[in-house]
C-alpha positions, 0 to 999 in steps of 0.5 A: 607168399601172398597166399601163405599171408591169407592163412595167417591168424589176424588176432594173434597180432596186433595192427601194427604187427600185422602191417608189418608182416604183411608189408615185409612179405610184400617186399619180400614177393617184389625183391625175390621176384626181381632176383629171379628174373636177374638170375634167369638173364645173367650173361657175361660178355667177354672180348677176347682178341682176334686170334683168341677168337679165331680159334673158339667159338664166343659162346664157349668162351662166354660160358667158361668164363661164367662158370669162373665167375660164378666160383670166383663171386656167387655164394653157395646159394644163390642169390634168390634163394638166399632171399627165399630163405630171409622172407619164407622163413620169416612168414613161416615162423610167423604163421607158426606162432599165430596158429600156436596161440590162436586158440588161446588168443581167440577165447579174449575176443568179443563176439559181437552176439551170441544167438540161441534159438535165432534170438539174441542173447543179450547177456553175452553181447559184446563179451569175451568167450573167456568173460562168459565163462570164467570158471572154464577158463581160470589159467588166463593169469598165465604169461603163455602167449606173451611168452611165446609173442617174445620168443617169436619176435627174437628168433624170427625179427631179430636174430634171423634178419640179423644173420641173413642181413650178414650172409646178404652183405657178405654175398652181394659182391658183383662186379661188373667188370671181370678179368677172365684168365684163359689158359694157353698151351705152348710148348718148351724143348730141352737143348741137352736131351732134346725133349719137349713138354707142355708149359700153360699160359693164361691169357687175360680176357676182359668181360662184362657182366651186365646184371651185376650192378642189379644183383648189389642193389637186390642185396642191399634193398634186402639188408636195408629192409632186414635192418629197417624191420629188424630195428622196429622190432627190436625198439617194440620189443625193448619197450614192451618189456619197459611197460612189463617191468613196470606192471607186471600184470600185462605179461598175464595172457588176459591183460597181454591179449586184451591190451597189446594183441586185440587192442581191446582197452588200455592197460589195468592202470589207464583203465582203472583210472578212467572208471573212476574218472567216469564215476558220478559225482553226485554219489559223493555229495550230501543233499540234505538240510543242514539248518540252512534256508535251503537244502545245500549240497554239501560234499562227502569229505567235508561232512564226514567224520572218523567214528568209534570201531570195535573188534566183535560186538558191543555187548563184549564190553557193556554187558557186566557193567553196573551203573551207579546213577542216571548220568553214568549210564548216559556216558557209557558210549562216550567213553571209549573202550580200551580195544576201540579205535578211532578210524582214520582212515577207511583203508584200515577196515582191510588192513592185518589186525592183531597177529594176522599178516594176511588181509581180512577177505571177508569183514562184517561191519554191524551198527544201530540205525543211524550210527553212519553204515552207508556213509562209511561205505560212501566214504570207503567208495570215495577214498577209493575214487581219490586214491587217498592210501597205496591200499587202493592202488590196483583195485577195483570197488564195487558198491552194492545196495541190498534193498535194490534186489528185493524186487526178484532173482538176479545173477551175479552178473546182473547185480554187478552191472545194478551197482552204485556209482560205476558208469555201467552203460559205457563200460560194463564189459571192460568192468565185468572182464575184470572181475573176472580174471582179477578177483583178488584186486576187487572189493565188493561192498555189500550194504544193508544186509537188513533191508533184504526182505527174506523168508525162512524158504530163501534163508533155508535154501541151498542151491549152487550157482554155477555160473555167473549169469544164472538167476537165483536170489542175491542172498545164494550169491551172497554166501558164494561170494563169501565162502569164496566159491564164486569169484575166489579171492575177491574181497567182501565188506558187509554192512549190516544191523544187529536185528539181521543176526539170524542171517550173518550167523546161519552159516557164514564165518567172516575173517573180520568182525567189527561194530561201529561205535559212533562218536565220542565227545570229541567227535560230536564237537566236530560234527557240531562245527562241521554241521555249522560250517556255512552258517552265517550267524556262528551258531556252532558254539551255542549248540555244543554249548547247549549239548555239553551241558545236557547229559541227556542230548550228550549221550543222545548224539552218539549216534550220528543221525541222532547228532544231526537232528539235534543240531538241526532241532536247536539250531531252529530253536535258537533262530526262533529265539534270536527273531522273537528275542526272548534268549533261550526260552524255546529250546527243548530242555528234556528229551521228550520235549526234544523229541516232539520238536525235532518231529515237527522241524522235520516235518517241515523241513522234509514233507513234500508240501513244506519243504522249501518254504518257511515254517509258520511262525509259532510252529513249535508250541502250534498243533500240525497243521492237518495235513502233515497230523494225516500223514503222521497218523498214517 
């Protein structure tokens, strides 16, 4: 039986289950073995009287009162055979099940490396046959294993154990003292006709059988551990089910093989909640100057503000508008359009919109420079991290920068693991095993689609990628992702500005196209507060003051990039003011003025040699030092 155990297949079970079948066969050996050698050495010793014995011989005796005894107590089978069947069966069925899934088990298994041409090949070290090679393997949301693994465990842990356990209870009656009837011949004679006839009596002889007090402790050593095992079983099995109720993605043969049989990780949602555990928190913190002494580290949440959306293109709604004077046209992007909307939350990017019942798969987001694209996408990133709507729930999301792929070709893969945000060093292959066999639950955010540098021969270029570890430039991975031929049903958000047009447009259709408008005026007071929030001296209503009152600065901060480098220009302005006491005299009062002031406080805010240090005294009416007027010619 041990022998039997060699052949069966260890990654069909977990740990626990195979300890539980290697130690139920161990018992099993030990207690059929016992049984045997009792069988083998079953004797009954009887004591019949003196006469009784006179006349037969002990061991004739002694055997027909066996034979009456075994009718009278032994099962139909017996004894050890029945315990053949109980823990035969068992590792039989067993061995069954293991080959019937092995196959099927074995292609979620890591292979430790992967060698060609005696080389290691590093690409699929530490990956699953089945992550390897998703496209050769797309019926892994199957629930077949766990079907058959719960199947297994009824027929072969409960119900069979149960019914031997009964038949063992009902056979495992032996006593050891046993009232042998021997029959006695006499004869009987009739007075009227004289005749005589045989008439049989029994005689009672006592006997004592030894091994029947061993053969009831085999029988209950046997039903004890049939109930014992058959117990665990059946908890295991009420508590898997327990866990399949409440995820229905760990009956799939993916997550039931990764989780339950190899042990490989914990489930979706465990796992999920440790990727974004292990996110790096700096990717949500803002370093910037905010008009402080120093550079402050100020966090996402706190800086960031709903802006302006529109369904389709600006254009849509600017291009027949005739402006009477100067200051309408300046109010033209304050005043929100009737088909805009105020995001309130990230999520709803991906919500339905209009007639749709079905989630947009695909969505292009386009916007000026500056208009706040990348810290939308930190924002999506970081309402994801902290689970803030149901919408992320289950999901995984990715965020990719176009401009770190100029460099060369990239696979799928690679660029995968190049994503912003995601400890890949500890937990690419648990991440990449996801993608793959959960494409429907992952959001791929794609930023600055015109960063990436392209030439006509790349843009015109055609090729297929056939697999997610071959090389080819991130643009053919791009489209593949979008039309849905590489890693079907996986969500795509693309950010992009107007001047990449002729790369969105060649031959890309997306289910959802928005362009991001800005700030309204109210917005631009929040940002004006929000930029204020840690000043000491409560500027923030000077400065929307100074806004407000200027159509020029108040058309201008539309923009967010543009709204912090007002606000940090008349901030500066201000506290040079306050220090040399002359009221408002240098704050900049027409644009261009703006202009050539925010150059230099950005200059000295931001170059490399200035930067941390206080700017000279007077540096706003003062020629640049040579240095900064050097770079700034460059």
């Amino acid at each position: 039986m041990e022998s039997c155990l060699k052949l069966l297949p260890r990654k069909s079970y977990n740990t626990f289950d195979v300890v539980s079948v290697t130690l139920f066969v161990s018992i099993g050996g030990v207690v059929i073995g016992f049984a045997n050698d009792i069988e083998s050495k079953a004797t009954l010793q009887c004591y019949p009287d003196k006469n009784l014995a006179s006349d037969i011989s002990a061991r004739k005796l002694e055997t027909e009162c066996l034979l009456k005894y075994e009718q009278e107590f032994y099962p139909s089978l017996p004894i050890y055979v029945l315990l053949l069947m109980n823990f035969g069966l068992v590792l039989v069925l067993s061995v069954i099940y293991a080959f019937l899934v092995k196959d099927r088990v074995e292609i979620f298994v890591n292979h430790p490396s992967a060698t060609t041409n005696g080389a290691e090949d590093e690409s699929q070290l530490g990956i699953s046959q089945a992550a390897s090679d998703p496209m050769a393997h797309q019926r892994s949301c199957r629930c077949f294993v766990f079907a058959v693994y719960v199947s297994h465990v009824i027929l072969c842990r409960i119900i069979l154990l149960v019914v031997f356990a009964a038949l063992l209870l009902d056979s495992s009656n032996f006593p050891v003292q046993f009232q042998c009837p021997w029959p006695m011949k006499t004869t009987s004679m009739s007075h009227g006709n004289f005749t005589t006839r045989p008439i049989t009596n029994f005689l009672t002889i006592d006997c004592n059988y030894p091994t029947g007090s061993k053969n009831e402790i085999v029988g209950v050593i046997s039903i004890i551990v049939n109930f014992l095992f058959g117990t665990v079983a059946l908890t295991r099995l009420a508590c898997l089910m327990w866990s399949t109720w409440n995820d229905r993605n760990l009956c799939t043969d993916f997550e039931f093989c990764c989780v339950y049989l190899l042990g490989k990780r914990k489930t979706i949602r465990k796992f999920l909640r440790e990727i974004r555990e292990n996110i790096s928190k700096d990717i949500f913190y803002l370093h910037d100057d905010f008009g402080e002494e120093r550079f402050s580290r100020r966090k996402l949440e706190n800086m960031y503000i709903n802006i302006l959306i529109q369904e389709g293109r600006e254009s849509t709604w600017t291009s027949r508008r005739m402006f009477k004077n100067r200051h309408e046209s300046y109010e033209a992007h304050l005043k929100a359009p009737v088909d805009t909307t105020i995001l309130q939350e990230t999520a709803d990017i991906f919500k339905p919109t209009g007639f749709r019942k079905d989630h947009p798969r695909t969505i292009l987001i386009v916007g000026r420079p500056g208009i706040g694209k990348t810290l939308l996408t930190k924002m999506l990133f970081y309402e994801w991290q902290q689970q803030k709507s149901e919408f992320w729930h289950g999901k995984l999301v990715i965020l990719i920068r176009f401009r770190n792929f100029n460099k060369g070709e990239t696979s799928l893969r690679k660029m995968l693991r190049c994503s912003d945000g995601h400890n890949m060093s500890s937990a690419f292959n648990c991440i990449y095993e996801y993608i793959c066999w959960f494409p429907r639950n992952v959001i791929l955010i794609f930023d600055g689609l015109d960063e990436l540098k392209i030439n006509d021969e790349t843009l015109a270029e055609e090729k297929t990628v056939n697999s997610h570890d071959e090389d080819a430039h991130i643009l053919l991975i791009f489209k593949q992702l979008v039309k849905g031929e590489l890693l079907p049903g996986v969500t795509v958000l693309t950010t992009s500005r107007p001047t990449a047009e002729y790369i969105y447009r060649q031959d890309l259709e997306f289910d959802r196209e928005v362009e991001i408008l800005g700030f309204h005026e109210e917005q631009i007071k929040s940002y004006v507060e929000t930029f204020c929030r840690n000043d000491k001296q409560n500027l923030s209503s000077e400065i929307w003051s100074l806004i407000e009152e200027s159509p020029e600065l108040l058309s201008l901060c539309y923009i967010p990039v543009n709204s912090y480098i007002v606000c940090l220009t008349l901030k500066e302005s201000i506290d040079v003011d306050e220090q040399g006491a002359e009221g408002q005299r240098n704050v900049p009062r027409t644009i261009t003025e703006l202009y050539k002031r925010a150059i230099k406080v950005l200059l000295f805010r931001h170059h490399l040699k200035y930067r941390g240090n206080p700017p000279p005294k007077g540096y706003f009416t003062e020629k640049l030092p040579e240095p900064l007027q050097i770079d700034l010619d460059n």
